[in-house]
Each structure stands twice: as structure tokens, then as C-alpha cells.
N, C-alpha and C positions, 0 to 999 in steps of 0.2 A: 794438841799435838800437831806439827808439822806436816803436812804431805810432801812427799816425795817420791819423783817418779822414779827413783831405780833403789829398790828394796836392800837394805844393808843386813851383811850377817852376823849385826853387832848391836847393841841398844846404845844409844846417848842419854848423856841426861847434860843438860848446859845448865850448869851452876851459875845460873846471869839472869838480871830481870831486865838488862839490856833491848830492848824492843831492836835497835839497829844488831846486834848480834843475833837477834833471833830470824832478822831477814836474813843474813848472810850464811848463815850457818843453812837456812832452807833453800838460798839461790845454791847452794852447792849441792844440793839433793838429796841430803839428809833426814828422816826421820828423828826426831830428839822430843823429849822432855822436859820441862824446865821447872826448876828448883834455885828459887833463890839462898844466898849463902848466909846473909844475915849477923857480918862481921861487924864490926868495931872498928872501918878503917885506920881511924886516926889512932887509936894504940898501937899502929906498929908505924916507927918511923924509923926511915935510913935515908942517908944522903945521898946515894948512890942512886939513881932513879930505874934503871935495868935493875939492881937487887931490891929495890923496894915494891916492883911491880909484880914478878917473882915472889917474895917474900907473900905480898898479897894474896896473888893465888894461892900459893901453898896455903892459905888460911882458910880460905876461902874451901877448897877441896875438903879442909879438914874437917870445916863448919856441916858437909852438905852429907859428908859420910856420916857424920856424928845424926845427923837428922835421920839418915836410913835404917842406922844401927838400931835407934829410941822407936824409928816405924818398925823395924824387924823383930822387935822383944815384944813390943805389943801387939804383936799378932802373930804369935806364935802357935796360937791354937786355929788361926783361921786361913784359908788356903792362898788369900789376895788380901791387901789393902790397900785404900786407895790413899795415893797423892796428888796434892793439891799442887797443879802444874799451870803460874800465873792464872788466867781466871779459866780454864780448864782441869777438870778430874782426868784420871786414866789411871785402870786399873793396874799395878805390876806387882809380879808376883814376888813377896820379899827377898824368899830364899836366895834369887838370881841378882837380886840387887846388891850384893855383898858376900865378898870369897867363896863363889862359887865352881868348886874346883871339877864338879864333875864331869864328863866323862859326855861330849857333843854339847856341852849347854852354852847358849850365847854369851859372845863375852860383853861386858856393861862395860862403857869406857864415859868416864866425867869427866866435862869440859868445865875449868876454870877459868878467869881474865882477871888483868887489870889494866888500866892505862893511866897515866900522866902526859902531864903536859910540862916541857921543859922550856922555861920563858927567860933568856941572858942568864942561864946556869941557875935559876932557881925550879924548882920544883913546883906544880901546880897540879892540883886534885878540882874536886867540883867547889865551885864556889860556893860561900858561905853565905852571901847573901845578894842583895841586886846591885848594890853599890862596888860588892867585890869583883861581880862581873861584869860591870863598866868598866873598872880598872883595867881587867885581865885584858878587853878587847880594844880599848883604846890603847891600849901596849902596841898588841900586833900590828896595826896600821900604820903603813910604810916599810913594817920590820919582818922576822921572822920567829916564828918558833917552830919544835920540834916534838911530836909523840912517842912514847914507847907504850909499846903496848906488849901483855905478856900472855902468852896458852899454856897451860897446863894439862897433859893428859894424863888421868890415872885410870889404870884397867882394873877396875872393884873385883873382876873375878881373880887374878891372878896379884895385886898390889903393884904391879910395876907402875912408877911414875918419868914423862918425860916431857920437859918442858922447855923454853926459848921466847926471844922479845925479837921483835919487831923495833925498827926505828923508822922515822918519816920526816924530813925538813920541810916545811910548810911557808914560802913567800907572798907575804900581801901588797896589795895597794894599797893606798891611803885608802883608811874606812870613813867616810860623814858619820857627823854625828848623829844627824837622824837616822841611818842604821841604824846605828848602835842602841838608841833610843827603839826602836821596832822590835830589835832583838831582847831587848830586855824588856819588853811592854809583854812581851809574846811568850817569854818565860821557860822556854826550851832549854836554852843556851846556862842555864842556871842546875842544869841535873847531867852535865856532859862535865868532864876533864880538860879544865884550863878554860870552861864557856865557850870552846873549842868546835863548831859545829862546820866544815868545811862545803858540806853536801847541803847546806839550806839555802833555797833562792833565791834569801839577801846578801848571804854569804858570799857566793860561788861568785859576781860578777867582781872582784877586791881581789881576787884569787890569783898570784903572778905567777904560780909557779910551785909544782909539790913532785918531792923528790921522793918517791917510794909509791905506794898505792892508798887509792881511797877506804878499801874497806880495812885495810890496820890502823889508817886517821879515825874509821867510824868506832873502831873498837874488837876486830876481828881476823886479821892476818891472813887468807884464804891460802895461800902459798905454803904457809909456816903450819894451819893447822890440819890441812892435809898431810903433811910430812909428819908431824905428831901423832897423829892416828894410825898412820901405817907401822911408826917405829912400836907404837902401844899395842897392838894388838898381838 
């Protein structure tokens, strides 16, 4: 679990195994939990890349409930069970993890994402393999691409869900190939959206120009999921 210095009167749980979502969600002061969602990205496709990253999360929210619900049944005789929260246990009590309507009890709100990468109107997810993220990154040098990235929040005590994307245009400089060669030796750039990593320190000096903020390029919209949370609770 996350420390944070100003105590919320609401539980998270970040449906993300996102390590960069999991810093930004904590620079914002948040206390959360983390539960991976555990989808099938590639069965859900749309053209559209705002309704496919949407569409995502919605799956994703769907997957982590469905996990609480199979925690909730099987411990129905015992006061707590634990989940496994990335390589962290923490106890929560099931009842509150799922519609619970009563009467002072904290409300639990689940954070879902997704992001893509939008490269000359095509769509880009994680690369498939080290060759495919050579491609992705010698695209961008000299050019541009763009992210969308999407938050979803659902309130498990009361069901309401509300959610929104993020977009971010991203200009480079000419990238060397031995970059690019570093960056795929290095193998980071290979588990992000589009191989897309703007914040890495081979990265960042190629960097002409980015029109929106860095932490919805990292995967986290700090702006948009502040305003999520306020409308969820």
C-alpha cells in the first residue's frame, strides 16, 4: 500500500499493475490498493481510439469487480480476507468492498485505465515484440505522435461509474539509432503503449515539444482523475 500524507475518506483500489500509475496516483496523496484486471486486451477492438481506451477500462473495472465478488463469496464465513496487492498483502474487509450501502461506511472507489498510442491515424498498444518496437520508435523521430489515455471511476459502494480520456500530442527530434538500439536493449519501452516512454533519459533529450502533460503521456491524467473522483463519490 501506498502512504500518503493527507488521510482520504474513501478506499481506492487501482485496477493497474502500472508501476508509473502507481507513482502518480501516490504523488497525488493518495492511499490505494492495487489489483490487477487481468483482461484479454486484444479481444476488444474499435477504431475509434477514445472509445477503445473507454471501452478498456470498462473491461477492466468489470474484470476486478468480478475478482472481489469470487473474494467476497469465499469468505463469507470469515471477518477479513486478504488480497494480494502487486507483491503486497492487505487486509480489507470484503463486505465494504462491494455495494455497501450502509449507513457511515467508506465509500470504495476503483480506478481503471487504458492508453494508446495514436501514430498517422493508426492505433498502437504495447508492442508485440522487439522488432515491433523498433518500428514504433523509428516512426516517431523527426515526427509526431499522440496518446489517449482513459480513467474510469466506479463507486463499489453505490455502483455509479464516470469516466473520460485524456489526449496529448507529442513532437520529436530526429532519434539515432543507437538510441533506439539502448532502448530496446533495455527492454522497458517494450511493456508501455506505442513503446512510447517520454520520461526516460534517453528519451527526454529527442523531445520537441508535448502538448498536454506528462503524467496522461505516463498513463495517469492527474487533472481528469482528480475531477473523476470528486464527481464519484
Amino acid at each position: 500500500m501506498e502512504e500518503s500524507t493527507t488521510p482520504s475518506s474513501f478506499k481506492i483500489i487501482l485496477g493497474s499493475s502500472s508501476v508509473a500509475r502507481r507513482k502518480i496516483l501516490g504523488e497525488m496523496g493518495y492511499e490505494f490498493t492495487v489489483m490487477s484486471a487481468d483482461i484479454d486486451e486484444k479481444g476488444i477492438r474499435m477504431e475509434n481510439p477514445e472509445e477503445l481506451v473507454m471501452a478498456l477500462a470498462e473491461a477492466k473495472a468489470s474484470a476486478v469487480v468480478s475478482k472481489l465478488q469470487t473474494i467476497d463469496n469465499q469468505a463469507k464465513d470469515d471477518k477479513q480476507t486478504l488480497v494480494i496487492a502487486s507483491d503486497t498483502e492487505e487486509a480489507i474487509t470484503p463486505e465494504l468492498a462491494i455495494g455497501d450501502h450502509r449507513k457511515n461506511a467508506e465509500p470504495t472507489l476503483l480506478l481503471t485505465c487504458d492508453q494508446v498510442v495514436v501514430y498517422e491515424g493508426t492505433i498502437r498498444e504495447k508492442p508485440s515484440n522487439k522488432e515491433e518496437a523498433r518500428q514504433f520508435i523509428k516512426g516517431y523521430s523527426g515526427a509526431h505522435a499522440a496518446t489517449v489515455s482513459s480513467v474510469l471511476v466506479t463507486n463499489l459502494s453505490t455502483g455509479f461509474k464516470k469516466g473520460d480520456w485524456d489526449k496529448v500530442e507529442i513532437y520529436f527530434h530526429d532519434i539515432p539509432d543507437h538510441i533506439i538500439d539502448k532502448l530496446i536493449e533495455e527492454g522497458t519501452v517494450l511493456y508501455v503503449a506505442g513503446g512510447l516512454i517520454i520520461e526516460h533519459p534517453l528519451v527526454l533529450p529527442y523531445i520537441k515539444n508535448v502538448v498536454g502533460t506528462t503524467d496522461s503521456v505516463m498513463g495517469l491524467p492527474k487533472a481528469l482523475t482528480e475531477r473523476l473522483i470528486r464527481e464519484a463519490l
